[in-house]
N, C-alpha and C positions, 0 to 999 in steps of 0.2 A: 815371842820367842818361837825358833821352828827348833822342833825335835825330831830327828830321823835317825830312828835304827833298827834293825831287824835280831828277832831274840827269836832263837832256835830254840823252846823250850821243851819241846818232843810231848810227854802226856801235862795235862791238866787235872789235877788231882782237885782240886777244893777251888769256891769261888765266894767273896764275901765284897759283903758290900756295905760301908759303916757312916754311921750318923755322920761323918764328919766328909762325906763327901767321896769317901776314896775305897777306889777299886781293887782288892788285893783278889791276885791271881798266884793260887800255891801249885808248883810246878816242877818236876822233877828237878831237884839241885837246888832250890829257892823258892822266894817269891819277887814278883812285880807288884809293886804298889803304881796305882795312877791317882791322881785326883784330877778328879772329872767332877763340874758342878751338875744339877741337876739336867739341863737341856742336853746335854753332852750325853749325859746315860740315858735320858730317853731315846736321842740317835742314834746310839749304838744298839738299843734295844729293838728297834724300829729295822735297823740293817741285816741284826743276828737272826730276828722272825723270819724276816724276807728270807734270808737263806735257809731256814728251815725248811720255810713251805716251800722253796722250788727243789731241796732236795727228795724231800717228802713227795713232791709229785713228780720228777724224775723216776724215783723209786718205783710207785705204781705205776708207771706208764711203762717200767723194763718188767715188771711181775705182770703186767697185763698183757704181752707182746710175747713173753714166755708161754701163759697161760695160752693165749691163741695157739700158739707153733706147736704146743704140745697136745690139743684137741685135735688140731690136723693131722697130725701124725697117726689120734688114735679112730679118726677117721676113714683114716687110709689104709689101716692092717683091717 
């Protein structure tokens, strides 16, 4: 079975995850229940890290670009 839909849910308040398999996501106005078997939540887990650490090193790479521009600067008064 293919499921497609996109859910605007804006903040993410609470995330649980239960012996029985499934993924409840509590979210302004609701929740989303998924059930998701085991390999399924390791992928997702494996997807959501990944996007951590490139945001994470996004991050330092703009605070360390800052950091430079702004030694220049106090190089040059």
């Amino acid at each position: 079975m293919k499921v497609s839909r996109v859910i605007d849910a804006k903040s993410l308040s609470n995330v649980y995850y239960s012996w029985g398999d499934e993924l409840q996501l509590t979210v302004d106005g609701g929740c989303i229940n998924i059930k998701l078997d085991k390999e399924s939540i390791r992928r997702l887990a494996t997807v959501l890290n990944g996007k951590i650490k490139e945001q994470e090193e996004e991050e330092a790479e703009r605070l360390a670009e800052l950091a430079a521009a702004e030694s220049e600067e106090l190089e040059e008064v």
